[in-house]
N, CA, C and O atoms as CSV, one atom per row, in Angstrom:
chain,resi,resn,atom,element,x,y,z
A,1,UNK,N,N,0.818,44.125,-116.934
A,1,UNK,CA,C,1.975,43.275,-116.685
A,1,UNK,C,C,3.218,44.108,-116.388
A,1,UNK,O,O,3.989,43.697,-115.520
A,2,UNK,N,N,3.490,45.295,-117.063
A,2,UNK,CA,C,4.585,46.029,-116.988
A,2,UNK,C,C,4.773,46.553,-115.509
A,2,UNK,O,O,5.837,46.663,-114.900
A,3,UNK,N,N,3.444,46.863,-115.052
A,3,UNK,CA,C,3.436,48.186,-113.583
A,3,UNK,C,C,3.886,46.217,-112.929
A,3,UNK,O,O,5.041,45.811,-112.799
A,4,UNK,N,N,2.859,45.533,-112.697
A,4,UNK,CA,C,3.814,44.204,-112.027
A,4,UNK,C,C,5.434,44.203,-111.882
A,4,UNK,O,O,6.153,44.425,-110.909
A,5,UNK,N,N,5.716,43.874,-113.196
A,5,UNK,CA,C,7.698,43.784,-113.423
A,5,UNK,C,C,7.989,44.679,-112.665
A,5,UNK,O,O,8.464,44.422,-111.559
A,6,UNK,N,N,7.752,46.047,-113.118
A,6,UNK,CA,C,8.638,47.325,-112.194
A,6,UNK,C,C,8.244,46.559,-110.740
A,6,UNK,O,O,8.738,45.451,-110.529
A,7,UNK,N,N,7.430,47.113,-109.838
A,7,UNK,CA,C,7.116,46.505,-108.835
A,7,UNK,C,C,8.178,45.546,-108.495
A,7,UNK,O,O,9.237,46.008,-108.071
A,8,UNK,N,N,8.036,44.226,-108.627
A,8,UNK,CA,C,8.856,43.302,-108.926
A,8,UNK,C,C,10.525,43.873,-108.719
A,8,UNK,O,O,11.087,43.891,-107.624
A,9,UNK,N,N,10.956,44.180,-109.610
A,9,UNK,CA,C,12.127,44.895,-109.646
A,9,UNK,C,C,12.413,45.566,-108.909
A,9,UNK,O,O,13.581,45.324,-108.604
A,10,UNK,N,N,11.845,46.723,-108.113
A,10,UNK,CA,C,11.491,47.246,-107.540
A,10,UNK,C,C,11.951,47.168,-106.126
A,10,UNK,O,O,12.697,47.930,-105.511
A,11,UNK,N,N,11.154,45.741,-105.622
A,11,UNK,CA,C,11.324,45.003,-104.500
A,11,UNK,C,C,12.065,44.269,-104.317
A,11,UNK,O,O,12.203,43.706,-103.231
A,12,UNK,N,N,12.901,44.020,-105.537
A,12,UNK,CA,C,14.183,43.222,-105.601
A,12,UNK,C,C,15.438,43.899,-104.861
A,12,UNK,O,O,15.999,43.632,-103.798
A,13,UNK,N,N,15.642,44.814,-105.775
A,13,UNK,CA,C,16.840,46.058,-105.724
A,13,UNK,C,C,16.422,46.637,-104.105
A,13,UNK,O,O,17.464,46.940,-103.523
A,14,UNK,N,N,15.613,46.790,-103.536
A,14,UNK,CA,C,15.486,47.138,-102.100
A,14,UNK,C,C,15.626,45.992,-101.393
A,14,UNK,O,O,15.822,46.371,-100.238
A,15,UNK,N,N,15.641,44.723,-101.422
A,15,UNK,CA,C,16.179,44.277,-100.343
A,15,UNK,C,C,17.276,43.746,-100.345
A,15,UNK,O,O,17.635,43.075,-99.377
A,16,UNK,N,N,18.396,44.000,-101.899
A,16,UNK,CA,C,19.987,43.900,-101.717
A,16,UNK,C,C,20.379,45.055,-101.254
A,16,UNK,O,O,21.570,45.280,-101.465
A,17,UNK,N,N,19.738,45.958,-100.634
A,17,UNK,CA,C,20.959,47.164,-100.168
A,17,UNK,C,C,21.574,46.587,-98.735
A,17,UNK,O,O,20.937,46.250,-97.737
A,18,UNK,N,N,23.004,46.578,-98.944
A,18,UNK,CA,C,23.568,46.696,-98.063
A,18,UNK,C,C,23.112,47.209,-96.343
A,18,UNK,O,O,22.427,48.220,-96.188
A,19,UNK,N,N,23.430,46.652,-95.543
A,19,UNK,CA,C,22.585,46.916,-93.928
A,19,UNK,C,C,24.249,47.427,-93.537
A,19,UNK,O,O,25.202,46.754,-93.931
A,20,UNK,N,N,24.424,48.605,-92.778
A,20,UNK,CA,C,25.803,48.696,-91.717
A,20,UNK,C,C,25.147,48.882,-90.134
A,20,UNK,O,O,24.017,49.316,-89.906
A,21,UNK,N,N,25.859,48.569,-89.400
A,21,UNK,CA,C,25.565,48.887,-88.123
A,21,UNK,C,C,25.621,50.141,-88.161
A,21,UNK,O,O,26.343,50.820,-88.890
A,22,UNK,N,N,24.512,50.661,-87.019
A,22,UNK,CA,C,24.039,51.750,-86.901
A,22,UNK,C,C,24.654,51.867,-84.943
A,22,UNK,O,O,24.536,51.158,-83.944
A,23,UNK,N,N,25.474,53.540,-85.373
A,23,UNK,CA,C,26.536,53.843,-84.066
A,23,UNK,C,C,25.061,54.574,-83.300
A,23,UNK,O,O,25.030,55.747,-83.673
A,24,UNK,N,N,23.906,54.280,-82.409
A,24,UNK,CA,C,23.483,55.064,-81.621
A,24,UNK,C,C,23.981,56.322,-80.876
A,24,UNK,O,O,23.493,57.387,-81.255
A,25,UNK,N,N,24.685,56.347,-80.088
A,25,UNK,CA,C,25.453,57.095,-79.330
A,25,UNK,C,C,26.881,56.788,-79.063
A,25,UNK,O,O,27.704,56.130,-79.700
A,26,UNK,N,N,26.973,57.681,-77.545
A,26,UNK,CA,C,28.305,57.595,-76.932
A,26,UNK,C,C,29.134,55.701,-77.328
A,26,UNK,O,O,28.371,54.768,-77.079
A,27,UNK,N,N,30.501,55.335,-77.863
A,27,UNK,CA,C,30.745,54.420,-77.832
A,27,UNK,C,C,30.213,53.374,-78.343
A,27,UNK,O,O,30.548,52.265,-77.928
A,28,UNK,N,N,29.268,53.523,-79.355
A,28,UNK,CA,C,28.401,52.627,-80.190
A,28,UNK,C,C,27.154,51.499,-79.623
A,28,UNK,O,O,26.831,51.328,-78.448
A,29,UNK,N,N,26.642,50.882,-80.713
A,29,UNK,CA,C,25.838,50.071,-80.005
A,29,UNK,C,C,25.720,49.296,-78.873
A,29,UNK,O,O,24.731,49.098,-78.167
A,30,UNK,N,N,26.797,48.899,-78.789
A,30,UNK,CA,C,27.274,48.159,-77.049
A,30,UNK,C,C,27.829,48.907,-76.166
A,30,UNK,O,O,28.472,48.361,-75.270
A,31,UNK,N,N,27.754,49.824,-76.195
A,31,UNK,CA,C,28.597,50.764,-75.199
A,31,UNK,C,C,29.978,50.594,-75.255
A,31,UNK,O,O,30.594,51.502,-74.695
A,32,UNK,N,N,30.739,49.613,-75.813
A,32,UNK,CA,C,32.415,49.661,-75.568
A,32,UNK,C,C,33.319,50.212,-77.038
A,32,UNK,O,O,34.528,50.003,-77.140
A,33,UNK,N,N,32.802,50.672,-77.725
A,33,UNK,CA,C,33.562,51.294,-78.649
A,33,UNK,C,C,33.940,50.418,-79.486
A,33,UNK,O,O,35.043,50.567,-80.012
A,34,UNK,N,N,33.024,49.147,-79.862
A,34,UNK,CA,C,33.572,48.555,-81.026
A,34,UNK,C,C,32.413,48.396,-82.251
A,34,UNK,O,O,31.244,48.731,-82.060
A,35,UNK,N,N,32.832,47.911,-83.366
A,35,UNK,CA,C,31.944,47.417,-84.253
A,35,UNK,C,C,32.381,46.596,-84.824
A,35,UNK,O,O,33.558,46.260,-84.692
A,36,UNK,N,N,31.327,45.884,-85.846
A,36,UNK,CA,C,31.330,44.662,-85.930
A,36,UNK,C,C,31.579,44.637,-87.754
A,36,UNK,O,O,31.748,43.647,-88.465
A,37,UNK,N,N,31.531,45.965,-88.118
A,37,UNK,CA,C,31.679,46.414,-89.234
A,37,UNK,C,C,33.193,45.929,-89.627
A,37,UNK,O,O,34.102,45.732,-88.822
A,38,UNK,N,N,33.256,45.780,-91.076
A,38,UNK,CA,C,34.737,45.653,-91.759
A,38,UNK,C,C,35.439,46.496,-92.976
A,38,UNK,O,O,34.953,46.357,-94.098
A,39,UNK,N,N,36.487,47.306,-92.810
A,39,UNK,CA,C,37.103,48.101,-93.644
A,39,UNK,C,C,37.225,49.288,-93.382
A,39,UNK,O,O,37.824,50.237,-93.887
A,40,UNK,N,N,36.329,49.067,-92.191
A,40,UNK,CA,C,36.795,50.680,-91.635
A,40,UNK,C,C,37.926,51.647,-91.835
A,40,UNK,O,O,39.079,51.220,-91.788
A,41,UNK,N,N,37.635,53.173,-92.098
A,41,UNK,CA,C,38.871,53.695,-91.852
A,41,UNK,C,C,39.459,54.114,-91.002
A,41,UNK,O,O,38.852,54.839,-90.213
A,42,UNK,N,N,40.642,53.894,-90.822
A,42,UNK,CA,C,41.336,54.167,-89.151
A,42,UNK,C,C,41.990,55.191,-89.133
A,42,UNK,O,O,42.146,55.729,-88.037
A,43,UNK,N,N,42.523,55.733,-90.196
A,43,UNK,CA,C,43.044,57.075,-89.968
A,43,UNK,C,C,41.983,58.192,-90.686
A,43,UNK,O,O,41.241,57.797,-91.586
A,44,UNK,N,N,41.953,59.608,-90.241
A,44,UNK,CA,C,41.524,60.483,-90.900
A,44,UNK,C,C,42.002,62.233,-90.906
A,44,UNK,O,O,42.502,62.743,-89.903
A,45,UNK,N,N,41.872,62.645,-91.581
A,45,UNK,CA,C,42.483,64.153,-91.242
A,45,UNK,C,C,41.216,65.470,-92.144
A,45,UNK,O,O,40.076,65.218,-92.536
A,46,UNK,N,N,41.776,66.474,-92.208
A,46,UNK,CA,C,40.985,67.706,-92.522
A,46,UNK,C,C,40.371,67.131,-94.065
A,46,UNK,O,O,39.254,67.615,-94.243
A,47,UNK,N,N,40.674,66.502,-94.873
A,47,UNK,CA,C,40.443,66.257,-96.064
A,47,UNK,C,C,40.874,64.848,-96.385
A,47,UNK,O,O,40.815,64.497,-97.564
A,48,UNK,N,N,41.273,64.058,-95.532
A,48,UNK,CA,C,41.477,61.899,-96.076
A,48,UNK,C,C,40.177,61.359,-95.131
A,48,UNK,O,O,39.951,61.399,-93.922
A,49,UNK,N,N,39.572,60.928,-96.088
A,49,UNK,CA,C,38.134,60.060,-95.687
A,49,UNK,C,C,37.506,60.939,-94.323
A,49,UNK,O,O,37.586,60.839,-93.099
A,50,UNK,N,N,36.870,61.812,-95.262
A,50,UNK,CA,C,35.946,63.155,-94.703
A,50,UNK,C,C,35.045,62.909,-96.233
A,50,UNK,O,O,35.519,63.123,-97.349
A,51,UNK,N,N,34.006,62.538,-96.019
A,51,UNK,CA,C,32.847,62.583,-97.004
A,51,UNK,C,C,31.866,63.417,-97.195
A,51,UNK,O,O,30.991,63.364,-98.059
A,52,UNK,N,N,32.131,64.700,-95.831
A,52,UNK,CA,C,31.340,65.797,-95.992
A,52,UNK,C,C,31.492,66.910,-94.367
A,52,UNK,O,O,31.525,66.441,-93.229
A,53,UNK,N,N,31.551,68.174,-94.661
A,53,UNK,CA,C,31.762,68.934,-93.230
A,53,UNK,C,C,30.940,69.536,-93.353
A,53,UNK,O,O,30.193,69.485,-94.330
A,54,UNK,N,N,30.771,70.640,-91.962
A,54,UNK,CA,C,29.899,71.706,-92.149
A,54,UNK,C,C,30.818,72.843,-91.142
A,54,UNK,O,O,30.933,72.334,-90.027
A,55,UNK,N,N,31.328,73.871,-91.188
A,55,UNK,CA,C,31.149,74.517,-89.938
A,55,UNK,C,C,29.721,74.617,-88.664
A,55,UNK,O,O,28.539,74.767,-88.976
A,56,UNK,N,N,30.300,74.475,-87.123
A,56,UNK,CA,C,29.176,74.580,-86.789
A,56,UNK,C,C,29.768,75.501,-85.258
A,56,UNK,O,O,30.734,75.083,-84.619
A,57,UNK,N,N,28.901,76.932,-84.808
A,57,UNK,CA,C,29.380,77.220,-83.986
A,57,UNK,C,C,29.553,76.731,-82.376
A,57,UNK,O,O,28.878,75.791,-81.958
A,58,UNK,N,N,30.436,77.389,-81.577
A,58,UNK,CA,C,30.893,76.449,-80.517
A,58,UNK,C,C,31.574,75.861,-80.257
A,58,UNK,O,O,32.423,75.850,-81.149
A,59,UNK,N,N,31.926,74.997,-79.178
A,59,UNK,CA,C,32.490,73.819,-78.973
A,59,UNK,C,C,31.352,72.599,-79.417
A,59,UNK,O,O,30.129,72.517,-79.535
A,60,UNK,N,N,32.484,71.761,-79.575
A,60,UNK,CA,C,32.068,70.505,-79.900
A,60,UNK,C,C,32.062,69.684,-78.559
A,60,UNK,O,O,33.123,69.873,-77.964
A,61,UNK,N,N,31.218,68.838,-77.892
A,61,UNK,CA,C,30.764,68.331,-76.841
A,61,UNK,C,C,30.546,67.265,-76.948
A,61,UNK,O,O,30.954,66.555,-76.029
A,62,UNK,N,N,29.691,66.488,-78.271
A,62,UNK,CA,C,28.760,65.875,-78.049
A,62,UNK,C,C,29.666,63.843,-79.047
A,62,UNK,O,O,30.872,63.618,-79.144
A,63,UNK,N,N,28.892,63.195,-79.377
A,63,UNK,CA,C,29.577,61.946,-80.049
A,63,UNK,C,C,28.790,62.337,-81.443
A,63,UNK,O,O,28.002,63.269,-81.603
A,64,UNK,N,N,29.142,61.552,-82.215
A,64,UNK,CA,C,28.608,61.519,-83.519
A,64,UNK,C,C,27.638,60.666,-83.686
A,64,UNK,O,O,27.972,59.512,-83.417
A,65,UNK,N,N,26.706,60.785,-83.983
A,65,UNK,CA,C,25.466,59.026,-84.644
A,65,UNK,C,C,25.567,59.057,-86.219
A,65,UNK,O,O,25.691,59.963,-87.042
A,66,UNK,N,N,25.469,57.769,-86.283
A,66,UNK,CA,C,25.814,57.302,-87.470
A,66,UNK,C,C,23.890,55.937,-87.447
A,66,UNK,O,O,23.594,54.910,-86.837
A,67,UNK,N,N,23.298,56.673,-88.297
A,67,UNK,CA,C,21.872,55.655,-88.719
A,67,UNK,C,C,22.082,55.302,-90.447
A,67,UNK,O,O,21.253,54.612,-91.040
């Protein structure tokens, strides 16, 4: 009965996680640069809503994806 409950539980807690739109490429899922998302942050700098960096060598070229 117990391995059931977990299970159970289990399968509960996985299908309240939160879903966000996912940015494919250039300009997001529709191509025009919007989302459908809410609370976004609109401003950012070297250290305000930066949740993680890396150095990486080069120029930077490319868009960001977000899955």
């Amino acid at each position: 009965m117990r391995p059931l409950f977990f299970a159970g539980i289990v399968w509960v807690l996985s299908t309240c996680v939160a879903h966000a739109e996912n940015w494919p490429g250039w300009r997001g899922p529709r191509g025009d640069g919007t989302s459908i998302e809410k609370g976004l942050p609109l401003t950012w700098s070297e250290t305000h809503n930066v949740r993680w960096k890396i150095p990486l060598p080069g120029k930077g070229h490319s868009s960001p994806i977000v899955w």
